[in-house]
Each structure stands twice: as structure tokens, then as C-alpha cells.
N, C-alpha and C positions, 0 to 999 in steps of 0.2 A: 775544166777538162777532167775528164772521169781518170781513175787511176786503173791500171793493172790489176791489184787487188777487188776495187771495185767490179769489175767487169767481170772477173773471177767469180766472186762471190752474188754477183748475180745470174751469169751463167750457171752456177750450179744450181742455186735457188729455182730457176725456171724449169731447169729437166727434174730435180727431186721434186720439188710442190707437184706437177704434173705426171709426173709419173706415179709419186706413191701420198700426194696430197698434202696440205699446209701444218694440219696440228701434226702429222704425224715424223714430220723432218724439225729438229730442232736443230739449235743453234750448236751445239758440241758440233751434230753431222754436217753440216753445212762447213763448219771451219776445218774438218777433219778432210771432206771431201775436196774441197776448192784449195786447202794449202793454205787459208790464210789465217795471221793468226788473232787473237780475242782482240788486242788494240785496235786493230784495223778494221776489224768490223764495226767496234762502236765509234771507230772515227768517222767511218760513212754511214754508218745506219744506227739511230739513238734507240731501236729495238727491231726483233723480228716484224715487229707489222709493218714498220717502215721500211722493211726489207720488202714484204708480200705488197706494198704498196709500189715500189720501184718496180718489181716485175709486171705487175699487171699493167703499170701503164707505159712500160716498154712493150709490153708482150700486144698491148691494144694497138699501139702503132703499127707494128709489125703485123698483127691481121688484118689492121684495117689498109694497109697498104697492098699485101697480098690479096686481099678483096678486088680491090682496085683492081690491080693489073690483070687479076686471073677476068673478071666481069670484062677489063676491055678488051683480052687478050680473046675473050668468047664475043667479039660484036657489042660490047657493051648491051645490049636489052637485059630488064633488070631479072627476067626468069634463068639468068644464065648464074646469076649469084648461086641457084638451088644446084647448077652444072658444079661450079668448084667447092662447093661443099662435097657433092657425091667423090671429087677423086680425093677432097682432104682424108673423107671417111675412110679410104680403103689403106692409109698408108698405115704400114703396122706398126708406127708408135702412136696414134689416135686411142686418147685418153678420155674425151667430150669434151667440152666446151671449158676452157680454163676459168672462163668467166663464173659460170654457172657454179663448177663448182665450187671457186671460189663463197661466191652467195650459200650456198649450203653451206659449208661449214663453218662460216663466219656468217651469222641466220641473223645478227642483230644492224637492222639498214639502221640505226646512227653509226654503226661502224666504220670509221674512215676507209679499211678495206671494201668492204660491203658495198660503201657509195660509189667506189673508184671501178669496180667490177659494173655496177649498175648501169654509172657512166657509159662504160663502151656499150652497151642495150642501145644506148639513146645513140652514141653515133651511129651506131649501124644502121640505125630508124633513120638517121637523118643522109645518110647515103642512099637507103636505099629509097628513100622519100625523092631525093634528086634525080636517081634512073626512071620512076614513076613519072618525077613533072618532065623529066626529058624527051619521055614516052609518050606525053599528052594524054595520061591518065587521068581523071578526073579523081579527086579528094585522094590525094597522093599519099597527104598524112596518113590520114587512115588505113591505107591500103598497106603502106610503110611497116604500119602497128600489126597490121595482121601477118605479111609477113617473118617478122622478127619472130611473133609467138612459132609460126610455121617452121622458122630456122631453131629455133630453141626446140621444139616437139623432134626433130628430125636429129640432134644432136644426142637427145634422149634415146632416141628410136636406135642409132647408128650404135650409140655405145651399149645398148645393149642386145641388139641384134649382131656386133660386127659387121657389119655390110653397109655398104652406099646404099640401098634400096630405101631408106628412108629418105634420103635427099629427093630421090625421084619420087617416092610419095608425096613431098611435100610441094615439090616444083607442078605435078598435077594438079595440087589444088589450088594452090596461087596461079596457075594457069585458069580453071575455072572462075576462080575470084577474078582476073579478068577479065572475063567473056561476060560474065554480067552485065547487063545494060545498064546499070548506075554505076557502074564501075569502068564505065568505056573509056575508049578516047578524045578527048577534048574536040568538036568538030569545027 
């Protein structure tokens, strides 16, 4: 059972990495910020990465659950994923993709961070692979893969445009990627 301190100190961990990034929040800030003090952090966390590694795979649950519901909450069809990304974009603490940046700044994949960020890529593929076979799309996998790149381009796009309008760019064209005739639905 997680402690107070623990939750503390991951709570804060997730708004500082996200808000102003992983190398640039150390552990002085983190303990200074959350209240808690040095014992207790290394009693839950044997270093900062295993801290940046508790967030991310809290923080993946958490999107990918939000995924979830927002997709069902839109009719469940998988072009609605590109719908709740466009109103994630617009909230004004939208920072991009935690994931991603995660990846950039920790650039080296044997990185235990690195792999754990990577990780939620592959769920998301594998979610949105299941709205695809749901949909009697045909080679779902696939289709899966091109969307993610689509949601990664669009996360790009959004943070640095500020605006939703890259989610609708990107939901155009995974719409197009649909209409393809080798891309149809399973008859």
C-alpha cells in the first residue's frame, strides 16, 4: 500500500517532469516541493529514475484509461481517439506527450526510462489495433502503427502550434487511410 509521502512525491514528480521536464527538476526540488524529506524518498525510490519510472507508468495508466473512456464516451469508432486528443490539446496545461518527451531526453532505448515510455507506444498500438479489429478493418496491426505515428505527428504539431488543429489534421488522414480499398472493412 503506497504511503502519503509516496504519493506526495509522485504527485509532484508528474506536474514538475511535465511542466518544466525530467533533467531539469532534481531531487533537492522535488523534496523541497512535495514536503518530503531525503529518508523517505530513498525509502521509496533507490534513485530519481526509479522515480521518472513510477510516473510514467502511473501516468500511462491514467492515459490509457482516459483514452478508454473518452473513445467510448465518443461511440467508441477508433477515428474518435483523434476527437479526444483535439480537446486534450486545447486544455492550457498541455505540455505534449509525456511520453515522448520522456524519450527525448532520456535518447538512450536500453534505458529503463526510455523502454517504459516506449512501452505505452506499444499499448496504445495495441488499443487502437482492437478499435480497428472491432471495426472490421482489415490488417488492423498495421493500420494501428500508422495511426500512433499520426498521434505522435499531431502531439508534435499541437505543442507547437498551441491548438487542436493538428488532431483534426491527423484524424483526416487516418480517415483517408481508411477509405483505402486495402484498408477496408473486413466483408
Amino acid at each position: 500500500m503506497p504511503t502519503r509521502a509516496r504519493a506526495r512525491l509522485v504527485q509532484t514528480a508528474v506536474d514538475l517532469f511535465y511542466a518544466e521536464g525530467i533533467r531539469a527538476v532534481g531531487v533537492e526540488r522535488l523534496l523541497a516541493v512535495s514536503g518530503v524529506g531525503r529518508a523517505s524518498f530513498y525509502r521509496h525510490f533507490s534513485s530519481k529514475d526509479d522515480l521518472v519510472m513510477a510516473v510514467l507508468r502511473d501516468r500511462d495508466e491514467d492515459w490509457r484509461r482516459w483514452l478508454t473512456e473518452e473513445v467510448t464516451a465518443r461511440g467508441g469508432a477508433p477515428l474518435t481517439a483523434f476527437d479526444a486528443l483535439a480537446a486534450r490539446f486545447e486544455r492550457d496545461d498541455f505540455r505534449g506527450c509525456a511520453f515522448a518527451n520522456a524519450m527525448a531526453e532520456i535518447a538512450d532505448p536500453a534505458s529503463p526510462v526510455h523502454q517504459v515510455a516506449a512501452h505505452h507506444s506499444r499499448q496504445v498500438a495495441a488499443y487502437l489495433e482492437s478499435l480497428l479489429t472491432a471495426a472490421g478493418h482489415t490488417d488492423p496491426a498495421a493500420l494501428a502503427r500508422q495511426f500512433v505515428l499520426l498521434i505522435d505527428g499531431a502531439n508534435v504539431g499541437a505543442l507547437r502550434e498551441h491548438s487542436a488543429e493538428p488532431a483534426r489534421r491527423a484524424r483526416a488522414v487516418a480517415a483517408a487511410l481508411l477509405a483505402q480499398p486495402d484498408s477496408g472493412r473486413n466483408r
